[in-house]
N, C-alpha and C positions, 0 to 999 in steps of 0.2 A: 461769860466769865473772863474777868482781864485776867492778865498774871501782871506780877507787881517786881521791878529792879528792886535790888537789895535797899536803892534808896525811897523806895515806896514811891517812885512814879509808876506808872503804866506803863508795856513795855510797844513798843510801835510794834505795827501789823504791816508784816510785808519784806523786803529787803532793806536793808541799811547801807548804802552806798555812798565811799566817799570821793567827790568830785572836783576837779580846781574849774574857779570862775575864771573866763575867757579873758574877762574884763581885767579884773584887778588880783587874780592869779591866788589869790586866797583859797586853801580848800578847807570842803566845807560836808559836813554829812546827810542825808536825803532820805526820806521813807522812800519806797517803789513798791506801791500795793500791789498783791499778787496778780490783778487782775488787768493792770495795766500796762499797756504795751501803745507803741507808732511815737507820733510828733506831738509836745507838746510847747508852752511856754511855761517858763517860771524864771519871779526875780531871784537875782543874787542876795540873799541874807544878808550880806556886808557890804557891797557898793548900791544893791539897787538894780543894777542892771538887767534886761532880761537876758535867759540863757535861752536857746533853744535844744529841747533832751528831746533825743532819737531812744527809744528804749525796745531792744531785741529780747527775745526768750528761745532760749536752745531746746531743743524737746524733750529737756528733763524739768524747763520751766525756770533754769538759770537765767541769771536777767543778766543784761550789758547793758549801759549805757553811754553814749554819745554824746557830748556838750559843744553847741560852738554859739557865736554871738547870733542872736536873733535881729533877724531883715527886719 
């Protein structure tokens, strides 16, 4: 069953994270599904670039996330 934003989208699954791009310093908002954690890639929404997210979980399953430019 989804559940539905007052504006009748679907509401994301996971953490809502907001992050500035490395690159062009824009910030910007992020799903972090619960089940995901370490190093990943992903582009910047706005310039393109890729970031690279370190993502932690405290052992209540709190997420952090880490953003710096990807090698």
């Amino acid at each position: 069953m989804n559940e539905e934003w007052e504006d009748g989208w679907d509401r994301p699954r996971g953490d809502l994270v907001e992050v500035e791009c490395p690159y062009c310093g824009e910030r910007v908002e992020i799903v972090i599904e619960a089940d995901v954690w370490g190093s990943l890639v992903q582009d910047c929404e706005v310039c393109c670039n890729p970031w690279q997210l370190t993502v932690t979980r405290d052992r209540y399953g709190d997420v952090e996330v880490r953003i710096d430019r990807a090698q």
